[in-house]
C-alpha positions in Angstrom: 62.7 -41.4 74.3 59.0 -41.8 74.0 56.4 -39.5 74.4 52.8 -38.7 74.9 52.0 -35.4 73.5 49.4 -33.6 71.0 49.8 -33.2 67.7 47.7 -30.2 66.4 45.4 -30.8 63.5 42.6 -28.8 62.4 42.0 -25.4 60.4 42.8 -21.4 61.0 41.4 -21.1 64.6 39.6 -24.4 65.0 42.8 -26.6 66.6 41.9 -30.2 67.1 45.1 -32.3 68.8 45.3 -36.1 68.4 47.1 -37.5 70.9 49.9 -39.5 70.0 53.1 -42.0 70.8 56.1 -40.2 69.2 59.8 -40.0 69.5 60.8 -36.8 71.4 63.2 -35.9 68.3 60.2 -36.2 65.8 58.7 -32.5 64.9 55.2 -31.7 66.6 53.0 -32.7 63.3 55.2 -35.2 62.1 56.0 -38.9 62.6 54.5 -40.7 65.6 54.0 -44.5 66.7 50.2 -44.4 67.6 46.9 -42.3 67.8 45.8 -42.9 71.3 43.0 -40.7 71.7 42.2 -36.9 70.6 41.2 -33.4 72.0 39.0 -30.3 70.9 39.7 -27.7 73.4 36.6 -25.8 71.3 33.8 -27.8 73.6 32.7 -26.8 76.7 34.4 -29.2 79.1 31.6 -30.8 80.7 30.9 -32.9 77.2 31.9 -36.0 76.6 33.5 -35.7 73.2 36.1 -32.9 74.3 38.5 -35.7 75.2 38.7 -39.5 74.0 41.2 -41.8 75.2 42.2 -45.3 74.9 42.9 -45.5 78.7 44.1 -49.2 77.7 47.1 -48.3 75.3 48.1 -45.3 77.4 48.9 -47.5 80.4 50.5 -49.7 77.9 52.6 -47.1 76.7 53.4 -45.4 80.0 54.9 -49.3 81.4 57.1 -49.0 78.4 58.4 -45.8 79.3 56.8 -43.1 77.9 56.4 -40.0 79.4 53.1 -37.8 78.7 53.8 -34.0 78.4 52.5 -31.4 80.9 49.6 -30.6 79.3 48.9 -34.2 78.3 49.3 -35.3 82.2 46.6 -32.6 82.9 44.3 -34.7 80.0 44.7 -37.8 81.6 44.3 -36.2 84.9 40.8 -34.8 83.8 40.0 -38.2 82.0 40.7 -39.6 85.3 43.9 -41.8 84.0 46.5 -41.0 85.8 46.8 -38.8 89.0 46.7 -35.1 87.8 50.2 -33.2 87.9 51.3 -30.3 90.7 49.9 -27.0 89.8 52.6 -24.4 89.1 53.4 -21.0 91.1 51.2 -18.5 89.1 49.7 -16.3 91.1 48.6 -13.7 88.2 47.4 -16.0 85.7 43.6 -15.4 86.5 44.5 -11.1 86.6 43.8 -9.4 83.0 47.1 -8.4 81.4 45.8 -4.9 82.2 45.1 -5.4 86.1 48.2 -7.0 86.4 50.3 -4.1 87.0 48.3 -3.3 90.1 48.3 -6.9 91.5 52.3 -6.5 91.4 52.0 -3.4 93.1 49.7 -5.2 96.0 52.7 -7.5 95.9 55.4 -5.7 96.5 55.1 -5.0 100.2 55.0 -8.9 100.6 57.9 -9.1 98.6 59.6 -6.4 100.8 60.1 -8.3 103.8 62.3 -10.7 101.9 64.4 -8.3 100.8 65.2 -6.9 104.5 66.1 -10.2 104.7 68.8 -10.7 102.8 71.1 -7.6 104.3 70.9 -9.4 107.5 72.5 -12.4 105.9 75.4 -10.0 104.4 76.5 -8.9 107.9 77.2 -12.4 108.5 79.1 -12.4 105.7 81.3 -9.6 106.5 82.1 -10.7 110.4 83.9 -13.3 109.0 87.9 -13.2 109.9 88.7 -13.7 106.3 86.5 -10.8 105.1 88.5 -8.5 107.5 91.7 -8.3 105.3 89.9 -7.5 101.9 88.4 -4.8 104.1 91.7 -3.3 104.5 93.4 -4.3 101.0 90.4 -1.4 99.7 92.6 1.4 101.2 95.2 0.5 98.7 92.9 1.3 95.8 93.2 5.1 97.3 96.5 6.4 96.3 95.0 5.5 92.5 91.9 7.8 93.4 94.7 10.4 94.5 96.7 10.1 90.9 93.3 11.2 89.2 92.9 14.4 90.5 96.7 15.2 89.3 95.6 14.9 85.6 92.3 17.7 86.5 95.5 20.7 87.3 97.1 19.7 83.8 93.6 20.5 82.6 93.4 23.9 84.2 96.8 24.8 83.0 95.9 24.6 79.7 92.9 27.0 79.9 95.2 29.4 81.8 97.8 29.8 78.6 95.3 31.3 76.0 97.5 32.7 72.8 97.8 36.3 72.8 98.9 36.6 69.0 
């Protein structure tokens, strides 16, 4: 399968990313079928050289099947090449790691709701005809309770009979 992904290049803490045609099986950095275009995520994204694309050989590659990874899709997204992708569900990205401990707790009563709302499912559950008989089968399970506490005066004897030698 063919896809449309970056292909880090650069030095320590200066990544530039080519992006490239590869086989999915090939490793990140390794073989691939085509340079179409690179990316330095170090310039400020209003310039012009932060992203260069052959917008030509990328719809040529995408009719032949290629699929272009998530963060590729959000390049050619910006680049205005293809539509851009859904965002995803994260609500706390934006929060410091260190404020995000009191964003949860904001959360929480939100989440609380939903939880009261799973109980009133389980009722349904349980008036169920079938559940009726695994109701009663638990009373069985007693008399196993009761052989337990047999074993605890077996335990007392013992400290009763201390030798008197």
């Amino acid at each position: 399968m063919l896809k449309i992904r970056l292909s880090m290049g650069g030095v320590r803490k200066r990544p530039i990313y080519k992006i490239v045609i590869a086989d999915s099986r090939a490793p990140r950095d390794g073989r691939f079928i085509e340079k179409i275009g690179s990316f330095n995520p170090l310039l400020p994204k209003d310039k012009k050289e932060r992203i260069s694309i052959e917008a030509e050989r990328v719809k040529y590659w995408i009719s032949k099947g290629a699929k272009p990874t998530l963060r590729v899709s959000r390049i050619l997204g910006e680049a205005q090449i293809m539509p851009m992708p859904k965002t995803g569900n994260n609500p706390l990205k934006a929060v410091p790691k260190k404020d995000r401990k009191k964003a949860e707790d904001k959360e929480t009563p939100a989440a609380a709701p939903k939880v009261e709302a799973t109980p009133a499912a389980a009722p349904k559950v349980e008036a169920t005809p079938a559940a009726a008989p695994k109701v009663e089968a638990t009373p069985a399970a007693a008399p196993k309770v009761e052989a337990t506490p047999a074993a605890a005066p077996k335990v007392e004897a013992s400290k009763e009979e201390p030798k008197k030698d």
